[in-house]
C-alpha distance (Angstrom), angle and dihedral (degrees) to the residues before:
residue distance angle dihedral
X1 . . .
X2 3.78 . .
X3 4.54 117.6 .
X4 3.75 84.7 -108.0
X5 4.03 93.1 57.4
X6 3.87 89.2 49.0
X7 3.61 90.5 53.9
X8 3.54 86.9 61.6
X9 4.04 92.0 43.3
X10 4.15 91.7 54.8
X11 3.91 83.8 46.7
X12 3.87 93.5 63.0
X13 4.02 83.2 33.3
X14 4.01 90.2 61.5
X15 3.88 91.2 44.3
X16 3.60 96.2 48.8
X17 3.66 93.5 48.8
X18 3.53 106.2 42.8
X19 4.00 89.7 52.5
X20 4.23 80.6 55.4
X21 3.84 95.6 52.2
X22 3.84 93.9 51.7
X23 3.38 86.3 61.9
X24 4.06 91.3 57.6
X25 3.53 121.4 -4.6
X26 4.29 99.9 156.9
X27 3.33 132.3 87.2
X28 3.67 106.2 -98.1
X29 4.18 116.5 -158.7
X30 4.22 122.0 163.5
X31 4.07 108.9 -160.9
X32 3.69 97.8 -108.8
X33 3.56 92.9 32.6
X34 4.32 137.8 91.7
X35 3.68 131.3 163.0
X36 3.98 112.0 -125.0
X37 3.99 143.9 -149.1
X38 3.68 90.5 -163.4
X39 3.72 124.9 68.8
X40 4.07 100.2 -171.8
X41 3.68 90.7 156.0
X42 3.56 89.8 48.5
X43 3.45 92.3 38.3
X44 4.19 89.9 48.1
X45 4.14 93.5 50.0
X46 3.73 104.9 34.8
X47 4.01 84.2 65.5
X48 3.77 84.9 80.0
X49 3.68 105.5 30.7
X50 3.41 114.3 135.3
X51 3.99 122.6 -144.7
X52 3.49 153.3 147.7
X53 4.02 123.6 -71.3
X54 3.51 93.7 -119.8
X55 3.60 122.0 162.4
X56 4.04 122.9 -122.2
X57 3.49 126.5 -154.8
X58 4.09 119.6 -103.7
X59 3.84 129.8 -136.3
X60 4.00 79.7 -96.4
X61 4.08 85.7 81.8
X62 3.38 129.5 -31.0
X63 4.17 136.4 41.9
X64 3.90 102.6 -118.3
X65 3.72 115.2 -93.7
X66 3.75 97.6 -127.2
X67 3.88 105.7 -170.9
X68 4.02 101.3 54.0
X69 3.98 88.0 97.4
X70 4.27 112.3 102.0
X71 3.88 128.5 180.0
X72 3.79 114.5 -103.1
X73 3.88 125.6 -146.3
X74 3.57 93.5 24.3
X75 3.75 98.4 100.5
X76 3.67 99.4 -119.6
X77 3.93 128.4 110.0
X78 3.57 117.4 -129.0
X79 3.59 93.1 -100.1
X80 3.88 92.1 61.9
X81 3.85 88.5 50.4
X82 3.63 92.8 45.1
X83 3.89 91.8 52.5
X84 3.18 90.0 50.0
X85 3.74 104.8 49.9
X86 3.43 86.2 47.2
X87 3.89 106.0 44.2
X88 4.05 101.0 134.9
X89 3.90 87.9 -126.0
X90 4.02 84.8 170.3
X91 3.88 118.6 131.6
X92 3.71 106.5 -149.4
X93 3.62 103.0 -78.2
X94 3.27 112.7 24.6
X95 3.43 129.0 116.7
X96 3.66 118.9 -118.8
X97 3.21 134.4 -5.3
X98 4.14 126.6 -77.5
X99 3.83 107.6 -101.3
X100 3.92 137.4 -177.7
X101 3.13 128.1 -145.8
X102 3.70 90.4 -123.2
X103 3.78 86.8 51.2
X104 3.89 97.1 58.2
X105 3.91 90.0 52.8
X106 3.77 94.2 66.9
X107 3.62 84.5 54.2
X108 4.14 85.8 57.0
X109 3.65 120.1 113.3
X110 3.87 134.8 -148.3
X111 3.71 92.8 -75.2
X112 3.79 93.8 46.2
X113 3.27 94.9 -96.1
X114 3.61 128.8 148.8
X115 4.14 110.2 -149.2
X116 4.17 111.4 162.8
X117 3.85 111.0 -162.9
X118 3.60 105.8 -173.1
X119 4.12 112.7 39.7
X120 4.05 93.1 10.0
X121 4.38 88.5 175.7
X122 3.72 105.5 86.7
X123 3.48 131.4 -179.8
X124 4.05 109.3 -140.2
X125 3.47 123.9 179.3
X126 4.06 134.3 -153.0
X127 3.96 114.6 -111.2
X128 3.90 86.9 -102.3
X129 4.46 87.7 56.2
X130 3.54 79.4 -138.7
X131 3.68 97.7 117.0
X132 4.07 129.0 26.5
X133 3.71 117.6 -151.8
X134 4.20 107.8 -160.5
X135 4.01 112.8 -164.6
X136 3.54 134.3 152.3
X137 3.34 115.1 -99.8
X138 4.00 99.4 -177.6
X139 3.81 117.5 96.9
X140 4.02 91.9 -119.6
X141 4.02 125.5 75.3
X142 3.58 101.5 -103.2
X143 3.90 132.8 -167.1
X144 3.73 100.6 -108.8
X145 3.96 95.1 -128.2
X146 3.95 105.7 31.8
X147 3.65 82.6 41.1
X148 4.38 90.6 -147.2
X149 3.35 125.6 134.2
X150 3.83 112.0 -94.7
X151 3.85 94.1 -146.5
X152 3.55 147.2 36.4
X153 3.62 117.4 -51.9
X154 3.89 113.8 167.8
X155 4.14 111.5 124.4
X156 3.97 84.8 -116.2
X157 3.74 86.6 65.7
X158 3.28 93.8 43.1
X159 3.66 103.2 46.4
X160 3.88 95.5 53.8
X161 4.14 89.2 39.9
X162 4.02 86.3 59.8
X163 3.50 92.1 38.5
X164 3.77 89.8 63.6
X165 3.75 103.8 34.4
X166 4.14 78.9 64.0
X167 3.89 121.6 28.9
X168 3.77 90.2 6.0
X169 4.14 90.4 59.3
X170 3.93 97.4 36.1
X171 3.85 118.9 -0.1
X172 4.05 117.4 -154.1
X173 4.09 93.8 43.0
X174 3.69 126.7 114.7
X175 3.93 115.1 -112.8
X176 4.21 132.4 -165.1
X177 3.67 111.7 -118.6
X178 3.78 119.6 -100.2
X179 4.10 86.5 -107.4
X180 3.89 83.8 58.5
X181 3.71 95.4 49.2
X182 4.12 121.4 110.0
X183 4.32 116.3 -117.5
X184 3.94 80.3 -113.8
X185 3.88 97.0 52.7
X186 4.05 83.3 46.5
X187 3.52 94.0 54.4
X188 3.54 99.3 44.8
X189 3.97 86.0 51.2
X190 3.44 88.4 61.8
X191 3.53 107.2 40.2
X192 4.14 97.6 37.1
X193 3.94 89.5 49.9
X194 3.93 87.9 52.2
X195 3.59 95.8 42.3
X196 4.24 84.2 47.2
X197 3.67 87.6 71.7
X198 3.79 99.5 41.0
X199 3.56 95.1 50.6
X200 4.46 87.5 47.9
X201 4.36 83.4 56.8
X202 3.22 98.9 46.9
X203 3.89 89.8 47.6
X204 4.28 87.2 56.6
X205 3.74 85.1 49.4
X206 3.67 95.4 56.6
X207 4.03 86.2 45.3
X208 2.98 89.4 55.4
X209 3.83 107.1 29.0
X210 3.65 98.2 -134.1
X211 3.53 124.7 124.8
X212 3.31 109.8 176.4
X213 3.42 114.8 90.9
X214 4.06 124.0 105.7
X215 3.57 89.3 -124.2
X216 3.79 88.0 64.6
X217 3.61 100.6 38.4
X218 4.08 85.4 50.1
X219 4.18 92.8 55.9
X220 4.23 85.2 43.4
X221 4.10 77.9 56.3
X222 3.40 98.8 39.3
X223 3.79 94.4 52.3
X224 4.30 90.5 45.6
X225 4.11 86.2 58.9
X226 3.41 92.7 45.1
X227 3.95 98.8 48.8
X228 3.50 89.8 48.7
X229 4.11 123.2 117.4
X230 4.29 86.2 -129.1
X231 4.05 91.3 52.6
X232 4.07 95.7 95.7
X233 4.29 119.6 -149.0
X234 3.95 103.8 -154.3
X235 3.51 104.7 -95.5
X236 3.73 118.1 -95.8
X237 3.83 122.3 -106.0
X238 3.50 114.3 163.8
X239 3.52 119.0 51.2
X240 3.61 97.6 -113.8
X241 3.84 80.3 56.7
X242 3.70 85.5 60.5
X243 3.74 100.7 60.3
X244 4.09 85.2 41.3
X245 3.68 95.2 57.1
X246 4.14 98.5 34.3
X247 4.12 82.4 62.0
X248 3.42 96.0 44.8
X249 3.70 94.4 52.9
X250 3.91 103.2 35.0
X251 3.87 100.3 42.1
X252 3.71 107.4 5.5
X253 3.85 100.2 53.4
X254 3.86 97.4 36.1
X255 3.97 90.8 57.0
X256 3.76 91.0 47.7
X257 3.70 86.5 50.2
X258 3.42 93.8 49.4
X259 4.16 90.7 50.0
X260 3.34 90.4 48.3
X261 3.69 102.1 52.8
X262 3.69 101.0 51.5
X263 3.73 118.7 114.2
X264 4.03 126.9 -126.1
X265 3.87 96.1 -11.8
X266 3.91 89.2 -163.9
X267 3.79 89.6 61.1
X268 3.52 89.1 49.9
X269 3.30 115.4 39.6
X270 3.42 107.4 153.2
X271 3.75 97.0 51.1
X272 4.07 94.0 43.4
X273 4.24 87.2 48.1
X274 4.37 89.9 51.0
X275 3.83 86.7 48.7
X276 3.52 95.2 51.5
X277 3.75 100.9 42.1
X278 4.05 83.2 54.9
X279 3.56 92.7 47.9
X280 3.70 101.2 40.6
X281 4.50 89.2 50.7
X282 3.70 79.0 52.8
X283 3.57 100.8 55.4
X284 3.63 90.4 41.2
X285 3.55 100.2 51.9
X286 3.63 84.4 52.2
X287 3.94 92.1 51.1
X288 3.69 83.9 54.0
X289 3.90 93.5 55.2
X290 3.75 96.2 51.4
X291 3.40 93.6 50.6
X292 3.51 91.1 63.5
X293 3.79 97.7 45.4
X294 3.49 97.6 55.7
X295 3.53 91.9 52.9
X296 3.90 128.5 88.2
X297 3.64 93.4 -125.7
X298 3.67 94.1 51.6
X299 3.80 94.6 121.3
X300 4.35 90.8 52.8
X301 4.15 91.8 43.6
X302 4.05 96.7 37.0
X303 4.25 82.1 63.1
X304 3.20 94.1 43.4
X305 3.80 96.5 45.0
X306 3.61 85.6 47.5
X307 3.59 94.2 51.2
X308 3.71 90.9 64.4
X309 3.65 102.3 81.7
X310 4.13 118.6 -176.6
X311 3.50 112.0 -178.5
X312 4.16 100.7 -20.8
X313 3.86 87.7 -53.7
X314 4.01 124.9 114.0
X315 3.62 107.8 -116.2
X316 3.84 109.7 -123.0
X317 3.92 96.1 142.4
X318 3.64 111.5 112.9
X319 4.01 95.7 170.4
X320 3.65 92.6 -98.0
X321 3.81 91.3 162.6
X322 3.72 101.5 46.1
């Protein structure tokens, strides 16, 4: 799609997400409670989940249908596990919905992975039910209490975001399929192709120093909702996904935030261009790094990426932005 097509996308982007927000803009924390990136109990059981071979839809066609999966030699139909899994055992209030362990795995797919379409925030406690780790476990960024995606989600956009996070970024390697992809790697996809475009207006605006337009004011938006605490990254299970999500949410995020926040960028130029430069390198080092993982060399180009050093840092950027 064309920059004046994506203007239109972060429009409806900006819409959707400010009508989310109203309906939970705090910071919400229960004693005994924390939202997570990293799954390791997930992670730990879904090595020996056992499910059906079905097939999922590629970027080809279809999004993956990510709840056809049912437990076998258990006794119960699919229905029963499917009830079950999906039981709204939410008091009015809470966030998320109570989870087992046991739950999530009939949720898992052919790789192991767990992907939840409808009610992706789930509340999973340790043996002890002492503590409750929520986490997304979608493949979209999703506000944490409305629990909808907070971007575009249609398998157009989709197909021609994965197309460019692989042969678009470096032509010639070897990619996974989008079936084979984590949740995390999906919703970076999403979010990093969106945030592509936003970062490519506001660079025309600070050519030519005018900040006026809705297109720019709608990528200033689109980066507040996405910095936020509410605006959910699928949580990681892999441990690839781990190093994917930590970046995302300790130097990605914060820079965004940062963007976002400042005042009357035509009045202060100087300031608004520094935060940008910092939080465009950011995001491109970060494009860099998923390229990699979701390709089947990622072991052979990760060492040699990380071989690269330039001043103490791991070099991931591949120029995605230029």
């Amino acid at each position: 799609m064309k920059a004046k097509a994506y203007i239109i996308l972060l429009t409806a982007v900006i819409s959707l997400a400010a009508l989310l927000t109203a309906c939970g803009d705090s910071k919400k924390q229960i004693e005994g409670e924390s939202t997570t990136g990293a799954a390791t109990a997930t992670t730990t059981t879904t090595q020996n989940a056992k499910v059906d071979n079905a097939e999922q839809a590629g970027v080809d066609g279809v999004v993956s249908n990510t709840t056809d999966q049912a437990t076998k030699g258990n006794g119960k139909t699919y229905s029963d596990v499917a009830k079950e899994a999906t039981k709204p055992d939410r008091p009015a209030g809470q966030i998320g919905l109570n989870t087992t362990q046991e739950q999530l795995l009939t949720f898992a797919d052919r790789y192991g992975l767990v992907r939840v379409q409808d009610h992706p925030i789930r509340r999973v406690s340790d043996p002890t039910g002492k503590h409750v780790n929520i986490a997304n476990y979608s493949d979209s960024v999703v506000n944490l209490y409305t629990e909808e995606p907070i971007h575009l989600n249609t398998d157009e956009f989709i197909h021609e975001a994965y197309n460019f996070f692989t042969e678009g970024v470096a032509p010639g390697e070897s990619y996974k399929k989008w079936e084979e992809t984590s949740n995390t790697e999906r919703g970076l996809v999403k979010m990093l192709y969106l945030s592509r475009e936003g970062l490519h207006i506001l660079e025309e605006a600070m050519r030519t120093h005018d900040y006026s337009s809705p297109s720019v004011q709608n990528t200033l938006g689109f980066f507040k909702i996405a910095s936020k605490f509410e605006s959910m990254m699928p949580v990681a299970q892999t441990p690839t996904d781990i190093s994917l999500y930590d970046m995302y949410d300790q130097r990605v995020k914060p820079e965004w935030k940062k963007l976002s926040d400042l005042k009357n960028p035509a009045a202060n130029e100087k300031v608004f261009t520094a935060a940008y430069r910092k939080a465009r390198d950011e995001t491109n080092n970060l494009m860099g790094l998923l390229n990699i993982m979701v390709s089947t060399e990622m072991e052979k180009r990760l060492k040699a990426a990380t071989d690269q050093q330039n001043t103490g840092e791991i070099a991931y950027s591949m120029h995605v932005l230029t």
